[in-house]
Short mmCIF file of the C-alpha atoms (twelve columns), coordinates in Angstrom:
data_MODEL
# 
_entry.id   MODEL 
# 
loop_
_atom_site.group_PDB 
_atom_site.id 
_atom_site.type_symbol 
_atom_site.label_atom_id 
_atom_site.label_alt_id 
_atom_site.label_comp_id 
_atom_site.label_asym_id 
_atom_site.label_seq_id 
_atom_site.Cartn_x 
_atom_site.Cartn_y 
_atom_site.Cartn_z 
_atom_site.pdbx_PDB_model_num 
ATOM 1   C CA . UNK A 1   54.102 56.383 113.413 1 
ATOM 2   C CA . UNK A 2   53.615 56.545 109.737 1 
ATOM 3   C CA . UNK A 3   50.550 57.880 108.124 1 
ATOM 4   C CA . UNK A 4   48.315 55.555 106.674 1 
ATOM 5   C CA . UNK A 5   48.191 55.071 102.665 1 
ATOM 6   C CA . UNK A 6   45.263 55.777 101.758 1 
ATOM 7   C CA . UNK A 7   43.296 54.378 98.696  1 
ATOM 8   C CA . UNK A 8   44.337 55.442 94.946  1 
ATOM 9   C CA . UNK A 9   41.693 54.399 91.842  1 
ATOM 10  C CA . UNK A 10  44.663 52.574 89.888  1 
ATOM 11  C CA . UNK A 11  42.775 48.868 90.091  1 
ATOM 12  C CA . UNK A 12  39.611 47.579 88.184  1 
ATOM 13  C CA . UNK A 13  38.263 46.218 90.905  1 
ATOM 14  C CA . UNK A 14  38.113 46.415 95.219  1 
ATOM 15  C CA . UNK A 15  36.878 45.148 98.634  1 
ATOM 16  C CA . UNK A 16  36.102 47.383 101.077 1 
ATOM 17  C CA . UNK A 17  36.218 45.743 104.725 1 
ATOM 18  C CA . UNK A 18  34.449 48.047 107.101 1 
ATOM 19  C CA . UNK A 19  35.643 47.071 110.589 1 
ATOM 20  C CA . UNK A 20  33.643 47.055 113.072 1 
ATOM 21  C CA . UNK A 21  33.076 45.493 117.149 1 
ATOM 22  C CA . UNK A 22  30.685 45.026 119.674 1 
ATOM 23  C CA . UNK A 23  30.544 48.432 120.589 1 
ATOM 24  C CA . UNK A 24  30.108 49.721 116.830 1 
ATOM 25  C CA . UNK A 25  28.115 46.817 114.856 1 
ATOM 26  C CA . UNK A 26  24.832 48.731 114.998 1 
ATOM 27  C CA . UNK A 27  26.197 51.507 113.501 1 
ATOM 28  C CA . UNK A 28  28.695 49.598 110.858 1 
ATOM 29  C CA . UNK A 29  25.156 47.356 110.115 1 
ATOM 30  C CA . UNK A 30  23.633 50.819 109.379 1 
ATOM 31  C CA . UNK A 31  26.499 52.368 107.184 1 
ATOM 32  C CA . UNK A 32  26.365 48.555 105.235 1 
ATOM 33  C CA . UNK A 33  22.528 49.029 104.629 1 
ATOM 34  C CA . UNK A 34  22.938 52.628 103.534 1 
ATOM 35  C CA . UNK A 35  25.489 52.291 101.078 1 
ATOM 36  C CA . UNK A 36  24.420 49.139 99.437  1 
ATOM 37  C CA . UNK A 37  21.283 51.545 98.641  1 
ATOM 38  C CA . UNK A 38  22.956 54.388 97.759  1 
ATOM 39  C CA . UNK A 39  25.675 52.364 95.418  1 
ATOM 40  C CA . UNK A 40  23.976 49.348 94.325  1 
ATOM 41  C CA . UNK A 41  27.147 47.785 95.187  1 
ATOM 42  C CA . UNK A 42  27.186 43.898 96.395  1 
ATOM 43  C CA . UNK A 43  27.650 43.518 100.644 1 
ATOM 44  C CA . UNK A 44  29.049 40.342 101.638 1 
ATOM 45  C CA . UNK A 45  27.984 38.660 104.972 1 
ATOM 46  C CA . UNK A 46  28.287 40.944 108.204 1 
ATOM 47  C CA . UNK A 47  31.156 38.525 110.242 1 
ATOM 48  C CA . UNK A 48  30.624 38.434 113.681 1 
ATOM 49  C CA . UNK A 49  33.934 36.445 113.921 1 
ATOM 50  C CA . UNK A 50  37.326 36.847 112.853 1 
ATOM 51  C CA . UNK A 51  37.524 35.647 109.034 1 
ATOM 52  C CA . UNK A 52  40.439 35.119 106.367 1 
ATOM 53  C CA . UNK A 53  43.779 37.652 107.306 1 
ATOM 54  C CA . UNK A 54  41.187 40.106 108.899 1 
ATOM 55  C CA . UNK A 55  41.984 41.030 112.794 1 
ATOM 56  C CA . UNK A 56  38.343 42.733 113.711 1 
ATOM 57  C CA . UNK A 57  34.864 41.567 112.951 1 
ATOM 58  C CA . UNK A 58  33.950 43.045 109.003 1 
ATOM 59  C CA . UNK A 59  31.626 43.444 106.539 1 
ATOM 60  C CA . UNK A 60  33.228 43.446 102.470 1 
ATOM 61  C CA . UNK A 61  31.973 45.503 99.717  1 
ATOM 62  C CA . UNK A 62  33.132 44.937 96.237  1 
ATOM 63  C CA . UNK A 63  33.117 47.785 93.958  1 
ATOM 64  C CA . UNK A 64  34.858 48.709 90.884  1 
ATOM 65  C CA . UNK A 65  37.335 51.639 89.844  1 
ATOM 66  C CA . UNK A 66  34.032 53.501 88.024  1 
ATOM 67  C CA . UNK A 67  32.335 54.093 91.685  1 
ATOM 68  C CA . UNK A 68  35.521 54.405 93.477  1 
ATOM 69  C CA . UNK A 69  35.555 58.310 93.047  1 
ATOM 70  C CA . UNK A 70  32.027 58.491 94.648  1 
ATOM 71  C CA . UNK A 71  32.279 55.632 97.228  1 
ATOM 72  C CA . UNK A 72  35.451 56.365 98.678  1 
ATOM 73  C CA . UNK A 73  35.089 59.641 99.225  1 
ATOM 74  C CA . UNK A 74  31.465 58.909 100.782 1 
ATOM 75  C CA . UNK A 75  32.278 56.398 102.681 1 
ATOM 76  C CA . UNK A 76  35.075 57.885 104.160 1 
ATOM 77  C CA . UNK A 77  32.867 61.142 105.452 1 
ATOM 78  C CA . UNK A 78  30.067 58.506 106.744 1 
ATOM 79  C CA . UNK A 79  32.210 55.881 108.799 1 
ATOM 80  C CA . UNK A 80  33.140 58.021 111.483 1 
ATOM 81  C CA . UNK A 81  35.562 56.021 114.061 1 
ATOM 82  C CA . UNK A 82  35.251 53.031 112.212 1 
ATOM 83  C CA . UNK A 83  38.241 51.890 110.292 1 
ATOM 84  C CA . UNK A 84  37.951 50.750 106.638 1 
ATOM 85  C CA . UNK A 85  40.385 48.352 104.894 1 
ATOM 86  C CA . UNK A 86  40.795 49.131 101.033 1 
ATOM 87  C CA . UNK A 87  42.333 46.686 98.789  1 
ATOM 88  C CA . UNK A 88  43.020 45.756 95.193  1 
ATOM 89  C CA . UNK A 89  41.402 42.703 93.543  1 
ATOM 90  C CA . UNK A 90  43.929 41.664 91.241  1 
ATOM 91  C CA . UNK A 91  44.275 37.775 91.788  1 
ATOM 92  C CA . UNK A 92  47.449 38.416 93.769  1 
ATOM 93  C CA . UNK A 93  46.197 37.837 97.239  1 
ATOM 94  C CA . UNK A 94  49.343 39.165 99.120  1 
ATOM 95  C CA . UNK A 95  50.247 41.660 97.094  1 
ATOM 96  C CA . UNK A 96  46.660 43.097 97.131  1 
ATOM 97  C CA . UNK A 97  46.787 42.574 101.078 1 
ATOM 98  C CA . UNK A 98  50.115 44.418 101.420 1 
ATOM 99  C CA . UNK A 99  51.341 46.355 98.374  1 
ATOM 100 C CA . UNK A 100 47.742 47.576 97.302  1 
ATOM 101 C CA . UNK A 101 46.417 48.000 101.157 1 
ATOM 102 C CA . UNK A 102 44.886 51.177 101.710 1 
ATOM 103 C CA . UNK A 103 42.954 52.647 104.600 1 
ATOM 104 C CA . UNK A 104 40.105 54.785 105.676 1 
ATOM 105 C CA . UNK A 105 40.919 55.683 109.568 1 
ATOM 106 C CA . UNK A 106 43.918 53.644 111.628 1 
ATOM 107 C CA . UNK A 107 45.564 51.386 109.774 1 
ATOM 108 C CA . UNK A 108 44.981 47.652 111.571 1 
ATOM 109 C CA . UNK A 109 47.596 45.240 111.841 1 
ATOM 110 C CA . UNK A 110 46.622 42.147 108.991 1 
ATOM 111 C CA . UNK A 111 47.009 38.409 109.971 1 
ATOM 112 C CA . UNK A 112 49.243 37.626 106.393 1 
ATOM 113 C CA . UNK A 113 50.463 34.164 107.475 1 
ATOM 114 C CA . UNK A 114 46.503 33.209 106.153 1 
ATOM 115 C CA . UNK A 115 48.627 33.483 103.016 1 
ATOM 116 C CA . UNK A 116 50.419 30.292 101.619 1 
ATOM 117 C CA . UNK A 117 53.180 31.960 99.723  1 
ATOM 118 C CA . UNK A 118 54.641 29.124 97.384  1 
# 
């Protein structure tokens, strides 16, 4: 099994999906609340659910390539098990769900057919 890539600051801009599941949501709630404080970086909604090509409940954080060097490296000490999905925002939707994936723990298979690829 391959290693997984892990995120480079070569984009302007990023979502961070913290994954997270029954067993962890208190914790992944907690690590959200923190680091919207400590960042002053925008938190979308904490999904209960499955939602868009992600396979685990998540909660997104959008951040650009100026915090990258603090966040990532924070984040990646502070998440413990869970598993963070890192990707571009370029206006490419698969490419920045495939070619510009990166990840903080085990890389999770994505559901990419939620991608119309005309």
């Amino acid at each position: 099994m391959s290693e997984a890539k892990r995120p480079i600051n070569s984009h302007r801009a990023y979502h961070a999906h913290v994954y997270f599941d029954e067993a962890t949501k208190d914790f992944a709630r907690k690590l959200c609340d923190v680091l919207a404080k400590e960042f002053d970086l925008p938190i979308g909604r904490f999904h209960e659910k499955l939602v868009g090509p992600h396979p685990c409940w998540s909660c997104q954080v959008t951040f650009g390539a100026k915090d990258f060097d603090k966040f990532i490296p924070w984040l990646d000490r502070n998440r413990r098990e869970l598993t963070v999905f890192v990707h571009a925002l370029t206006g490419d939707d698969w490419k920045d769900h495939t070619e510009f994936a990166y990840w903080l723990g085990q890389e999770v298979a994505l559901n990419l057919s939620f991608f119309n690829r005309t």
